[in-house]
C-alpha positions in Angstrom: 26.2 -10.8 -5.4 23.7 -11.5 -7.5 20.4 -10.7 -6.5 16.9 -11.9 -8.6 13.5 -9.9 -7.7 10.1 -11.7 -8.7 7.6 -8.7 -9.2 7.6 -5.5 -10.4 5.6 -3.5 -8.1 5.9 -0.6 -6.0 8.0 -3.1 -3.6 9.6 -4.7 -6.1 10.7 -1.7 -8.0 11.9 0.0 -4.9 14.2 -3.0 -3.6 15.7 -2.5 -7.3 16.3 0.8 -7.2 18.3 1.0 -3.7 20.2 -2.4 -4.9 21.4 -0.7 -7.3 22.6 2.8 -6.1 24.2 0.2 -4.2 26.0 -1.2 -6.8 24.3 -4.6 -6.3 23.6 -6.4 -9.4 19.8 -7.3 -9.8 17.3 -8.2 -11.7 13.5 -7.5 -11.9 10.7 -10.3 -13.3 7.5 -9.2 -13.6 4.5 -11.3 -15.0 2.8 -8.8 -16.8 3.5 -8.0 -20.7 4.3 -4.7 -20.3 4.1 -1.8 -17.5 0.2 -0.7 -17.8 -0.2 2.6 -16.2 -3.3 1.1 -14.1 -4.5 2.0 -10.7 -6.3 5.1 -9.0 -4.5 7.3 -6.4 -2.5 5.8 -3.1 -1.3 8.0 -0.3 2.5 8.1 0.7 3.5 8.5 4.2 6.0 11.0 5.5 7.7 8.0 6.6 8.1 6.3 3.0 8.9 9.6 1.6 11.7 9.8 4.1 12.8 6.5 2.2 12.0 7.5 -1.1 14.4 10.4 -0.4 17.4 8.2 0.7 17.3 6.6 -2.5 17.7 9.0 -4.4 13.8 9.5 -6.0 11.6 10.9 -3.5 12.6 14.5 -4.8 10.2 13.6 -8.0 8.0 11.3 -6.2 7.2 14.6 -4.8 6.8 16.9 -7.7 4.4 14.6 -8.9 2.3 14.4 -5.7 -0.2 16.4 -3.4 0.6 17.2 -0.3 -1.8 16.8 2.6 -2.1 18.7 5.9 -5.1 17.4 7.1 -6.9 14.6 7.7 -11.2 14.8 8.4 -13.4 12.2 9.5 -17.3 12.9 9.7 -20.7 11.1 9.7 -22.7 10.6 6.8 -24.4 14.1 7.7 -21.2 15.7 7.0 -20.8 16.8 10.7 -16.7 16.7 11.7 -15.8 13.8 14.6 -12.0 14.4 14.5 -9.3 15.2 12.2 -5.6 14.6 12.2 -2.6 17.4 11.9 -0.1 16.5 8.8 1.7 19.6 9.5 2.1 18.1 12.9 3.9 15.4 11.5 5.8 17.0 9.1 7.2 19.2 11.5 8.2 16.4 14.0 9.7 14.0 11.2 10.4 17.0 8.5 8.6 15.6 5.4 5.6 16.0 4.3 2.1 13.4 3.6 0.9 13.2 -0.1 -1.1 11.5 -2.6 0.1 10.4 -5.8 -1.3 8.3 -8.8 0.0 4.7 -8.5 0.9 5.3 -11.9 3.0 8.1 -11.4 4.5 6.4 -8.6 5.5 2.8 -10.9 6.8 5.0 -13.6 9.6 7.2 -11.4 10.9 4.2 -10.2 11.2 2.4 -13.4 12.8 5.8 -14.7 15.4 5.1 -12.0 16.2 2.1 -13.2 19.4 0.8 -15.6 17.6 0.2 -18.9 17.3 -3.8 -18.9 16.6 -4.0 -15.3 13.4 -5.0 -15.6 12.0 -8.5 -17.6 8.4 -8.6 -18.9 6.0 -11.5 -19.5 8.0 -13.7 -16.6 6.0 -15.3 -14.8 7.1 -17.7 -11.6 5.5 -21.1 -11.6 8.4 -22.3 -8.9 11.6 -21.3 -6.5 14.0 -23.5 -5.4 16.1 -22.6 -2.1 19.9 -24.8 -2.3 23.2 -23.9 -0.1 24.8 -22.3 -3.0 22.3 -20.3 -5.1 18.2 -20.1 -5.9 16.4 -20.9 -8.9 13.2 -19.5 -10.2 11.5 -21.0 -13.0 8.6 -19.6 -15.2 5.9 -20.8 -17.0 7.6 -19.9 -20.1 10.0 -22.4 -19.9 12.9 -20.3 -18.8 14.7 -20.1 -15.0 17.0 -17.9 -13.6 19.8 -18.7 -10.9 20.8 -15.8 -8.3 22.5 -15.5 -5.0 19.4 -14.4 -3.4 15.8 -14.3 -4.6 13.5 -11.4 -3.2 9.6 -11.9 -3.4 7.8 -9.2 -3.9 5.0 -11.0 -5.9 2.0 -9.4 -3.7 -0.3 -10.4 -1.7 -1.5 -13.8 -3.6 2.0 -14.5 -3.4 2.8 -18.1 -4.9 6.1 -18.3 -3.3 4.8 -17.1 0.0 2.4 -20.1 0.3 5.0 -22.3 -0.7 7.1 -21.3 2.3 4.4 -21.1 4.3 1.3 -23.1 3.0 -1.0 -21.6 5.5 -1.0 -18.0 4.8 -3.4 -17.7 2.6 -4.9 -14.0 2.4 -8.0 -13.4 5.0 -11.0 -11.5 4.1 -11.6 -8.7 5.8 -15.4 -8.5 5.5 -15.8 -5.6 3.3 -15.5 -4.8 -0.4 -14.4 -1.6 -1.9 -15.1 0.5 -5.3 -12.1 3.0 -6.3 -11.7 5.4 -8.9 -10.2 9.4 -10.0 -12.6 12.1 -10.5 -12.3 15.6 -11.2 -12.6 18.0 -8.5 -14.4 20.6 -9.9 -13.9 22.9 -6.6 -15.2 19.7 -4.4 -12.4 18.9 -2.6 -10.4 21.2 -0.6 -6.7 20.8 -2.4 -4.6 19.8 0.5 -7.2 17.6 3.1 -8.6 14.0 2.6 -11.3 13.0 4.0 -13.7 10.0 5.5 -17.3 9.3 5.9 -18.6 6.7 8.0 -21.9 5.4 8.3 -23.5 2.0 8.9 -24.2 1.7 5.2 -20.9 2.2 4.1 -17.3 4.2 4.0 -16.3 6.3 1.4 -13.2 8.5 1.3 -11.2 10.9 -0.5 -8.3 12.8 -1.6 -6.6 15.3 -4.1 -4.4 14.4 -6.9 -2.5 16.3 -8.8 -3.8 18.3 -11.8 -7.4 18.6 -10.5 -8.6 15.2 -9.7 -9.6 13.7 -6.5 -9.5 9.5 -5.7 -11.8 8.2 -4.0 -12.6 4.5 -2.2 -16.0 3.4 -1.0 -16.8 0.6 1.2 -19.2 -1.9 2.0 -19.9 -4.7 3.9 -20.6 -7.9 2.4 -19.7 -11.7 2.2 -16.6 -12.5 0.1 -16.5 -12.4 -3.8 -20.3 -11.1 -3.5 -21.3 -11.0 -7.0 -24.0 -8.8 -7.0 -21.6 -5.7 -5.5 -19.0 -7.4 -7.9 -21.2 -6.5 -10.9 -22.8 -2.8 -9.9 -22.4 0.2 -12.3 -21.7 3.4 -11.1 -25.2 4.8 -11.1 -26.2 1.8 -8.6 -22.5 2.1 -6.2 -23.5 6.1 -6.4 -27.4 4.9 -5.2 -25.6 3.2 -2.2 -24.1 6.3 -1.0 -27.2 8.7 -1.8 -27.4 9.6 1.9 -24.2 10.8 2.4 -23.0 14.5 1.3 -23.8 15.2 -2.7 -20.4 16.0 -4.0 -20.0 11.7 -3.0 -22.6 10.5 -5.0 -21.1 13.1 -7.8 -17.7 12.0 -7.7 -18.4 8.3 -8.4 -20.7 9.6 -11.4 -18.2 11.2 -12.8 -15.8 9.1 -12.9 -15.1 6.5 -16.2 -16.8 3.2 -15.6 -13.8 1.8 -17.3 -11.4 3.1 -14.6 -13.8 2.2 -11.4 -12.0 -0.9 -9.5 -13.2 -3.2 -7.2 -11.7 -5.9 -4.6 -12.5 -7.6 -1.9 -10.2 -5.9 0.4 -7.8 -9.3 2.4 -4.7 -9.2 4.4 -2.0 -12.4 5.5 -2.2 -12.8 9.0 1.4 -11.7 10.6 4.5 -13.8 9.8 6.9 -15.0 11.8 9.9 -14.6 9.7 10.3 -13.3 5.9 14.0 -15.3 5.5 13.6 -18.2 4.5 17.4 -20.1 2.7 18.0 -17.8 0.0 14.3 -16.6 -0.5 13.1 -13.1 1.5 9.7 -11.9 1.4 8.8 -7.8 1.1 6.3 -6.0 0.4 2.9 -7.2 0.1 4.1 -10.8 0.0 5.2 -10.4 3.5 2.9 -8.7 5.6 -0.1 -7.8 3.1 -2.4 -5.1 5.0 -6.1 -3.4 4.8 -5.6 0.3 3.3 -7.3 1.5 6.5 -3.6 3.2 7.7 -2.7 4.1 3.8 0.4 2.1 4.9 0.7 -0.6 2.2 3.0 0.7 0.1 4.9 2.9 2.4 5.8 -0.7 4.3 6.7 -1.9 0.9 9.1 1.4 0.1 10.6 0.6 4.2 11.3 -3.1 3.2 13.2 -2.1 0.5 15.5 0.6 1.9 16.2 -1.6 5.2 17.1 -4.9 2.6 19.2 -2.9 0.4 21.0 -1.1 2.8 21.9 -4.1 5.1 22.8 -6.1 1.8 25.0 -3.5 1.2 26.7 -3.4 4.7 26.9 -7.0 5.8 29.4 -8.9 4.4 27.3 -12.4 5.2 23.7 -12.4 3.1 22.7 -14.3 6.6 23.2 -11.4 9.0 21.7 -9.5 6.3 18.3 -10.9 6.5 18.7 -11.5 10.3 18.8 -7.3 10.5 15.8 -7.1 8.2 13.7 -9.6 9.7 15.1 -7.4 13.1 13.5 -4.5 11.7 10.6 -5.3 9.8 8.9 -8.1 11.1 7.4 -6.6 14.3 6.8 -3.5 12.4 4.5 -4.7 10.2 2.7 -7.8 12.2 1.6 -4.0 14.1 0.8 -2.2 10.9 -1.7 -5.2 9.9 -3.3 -5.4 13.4 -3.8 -1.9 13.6 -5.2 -1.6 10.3 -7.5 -4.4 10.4 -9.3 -2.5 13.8 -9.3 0.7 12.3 -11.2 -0.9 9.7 -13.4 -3.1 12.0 -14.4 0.5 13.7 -15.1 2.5 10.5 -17.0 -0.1 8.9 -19.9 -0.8 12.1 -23.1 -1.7 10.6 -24.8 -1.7 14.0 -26.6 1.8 14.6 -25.7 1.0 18.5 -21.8 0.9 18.2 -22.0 3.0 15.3 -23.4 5.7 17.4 -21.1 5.1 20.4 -18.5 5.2 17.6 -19.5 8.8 16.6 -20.2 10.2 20.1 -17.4 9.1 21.5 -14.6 10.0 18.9 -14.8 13.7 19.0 -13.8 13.4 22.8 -10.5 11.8 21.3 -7.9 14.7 21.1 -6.2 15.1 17.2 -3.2 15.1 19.8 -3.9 11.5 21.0 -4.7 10.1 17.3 -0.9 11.5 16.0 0.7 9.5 19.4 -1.1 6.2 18.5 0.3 6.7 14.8 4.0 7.7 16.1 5.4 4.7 16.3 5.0 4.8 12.2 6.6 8.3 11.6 9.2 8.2 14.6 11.2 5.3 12.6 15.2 5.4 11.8 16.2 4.6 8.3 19.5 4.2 7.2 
């Protein structure tokens, strides 16, 4: 079988990399030039690392991360409403939670890679589903013919909104800033962190060799251009009322490594199979960062596709099996997320205050149980 992958993301990447411990053939097109180490930090779940491991990379995904044992949440006043046990988890499902530069991330799974794998400067214009094969053709004139094609062209996903013209990515009605600081002694090493208030969210976590990302959110209309176009003496300004070491981080970070993005998800799909065409990643079942999940869904996708590829002797029953195990998986992770987010980001002082006086009386026992059906997960 011959199996073509349009994107080179995390997703992308990953679906490569356990295709071809599998001995699948495959092949990787990615739109950009070149791989640009771009991005701040993301946060790998225990349950993606349990992935990572099975194929055969997670060992350095690791060495290159942080490992987290806890998780805070406090007020703008820095006062604590609740925090959540890693350890917990790690001892239940036996690995651990870290942070790791995107970067870092991209670049062990490209290392994993048979030199070739991966096609630059390809970008899809079209895909065409027949009863024999697929075709993808790019805007540089070129197409490519495969057994099976697997999307994993994000979020904005051309191919997506072919198959389905109507899922179009939704706004979730906040923006976000994110960069990498140094810690300078600011961040305890092993605990992230959130701060809500009814200006804004900002968060936080440590990286490897010093430096901390950091996100900060606010709500706003879509494609606002005036939050679009703010420096980071005016996003620091926003947060002035929070703890100092906020406002410090986002000043001392590189204005030429600050991102921003209205922050969208697709509304849950019904299927990701579609002919000779499957969806992962971000393509299939984008979500808000609120559950740091997006990738980790991404790394899941791709050890469930490879693996049933690999055991099925039908493509069919293949995708039936990961449609089985993905599709209700996700449609939760998204509605989850996007109410986690609706909660953290109240702008009303009335619900924001019920909010904070009613979350302490939520046991750190009760917030692992909601998140178990994420960690309590068998991979193959």
């Amino acid at each position: 079988m011959k199996i073509a992958i349009i994107g080179g993301g995390i997703g992308g990447l990953c679906a490569a990399v356990g295709l071809q411990k599998r001995q699948i053939e495959v092949e990787v097109f990615e739109a950009a030039p070149a791989f640009l180490p771009v991005g701040a930090g993301i946060g790998i779940g225990s349950n993606a690392m349990r992935a990572l491991m099975k194929m055969g990379v997670g060992e350095k995904v690791y060495t290159n991360g942080t490992t987290l044992t806890t998780q805070v949440f406090q007020n703008s006043n820095g006062k604590i409403l609740n925090t959540i046990d890693f350890d917990a988890i790690k001892r239940l499902y036996g690995q651990e939670n870290i942070t790791i530069q995107r970067s870092d991330l991209h670049s062990t799974l490209l290392d994993a890679l048979v030199e070739g794998t991966v096609q630059y400067s390809k970008k899809c214009i079209d895909v065409v589903s027949e009863d024999t094969q697929v075709t993808a053709y790019f805007e540089d004139g070129t197409y490519v013919t495969a057994d099976l094609l697997i999307a994993a062209d994000g979020i904005h996903s051309s191919i997506r909104q072919k198959l389905v013209p109507d899922s179009a990515p939704r706004y979730a009605g906040y923006m976000c800033w994110r960069g990498v600081a140094e810690n300078k002694g600011r961040v305890d090493e092993h605990t992230s962190c959130e701060i809500w208030a009814t200006s804004g969210r900002f968060g936080y976590a440590p990286l490897k060799n010093g430096q901390v990302y950091w996100f900060a959110c606010v709500n706003t209309h879509e494609n606002d251009a005036f939050y679009h176009t703010l420096g980071r003496k005016e996003i620091a300004r926003l947060f002035e009322k929070f703890p100092a070491h906020v406002a410090d981080l986002i000043l001392d970070t590189k204005p030429d490594v600050i991102l921003h993005h209205d922050l969208k998800d697709i509304r849950p799909l019904k299927k990701f199979a579609y002919g000779r065409i499957v969806l992962l990643g971000d393509a299939a079942h984008a979500t808000t960062p609120n559950m740091g999940q997006g990738a980790g869904q991404s790394i899941e996708d791709a050890l469930v596709l490879s693996s049933a590829l690999a055991e099925f002797t039908d493509f069919k029953d293949a995708l039936q099996h990961y449609e089985k195990e993905r599709v209700a998986r996700t449609a939760k992770v998204i509605s989850l997320s996007r109410q986690i987010g609706w909660s953290a980001q109240f702008s009303s002082p009335i619900l924001a205050k019920a909010r904070d006086i009613a979350f302490p009386f939520i046991p750190s026992k009760a917030l692992l149980w909601r998140l178990k059906f994420l960690f309590d997960v068998k991979l193959k």
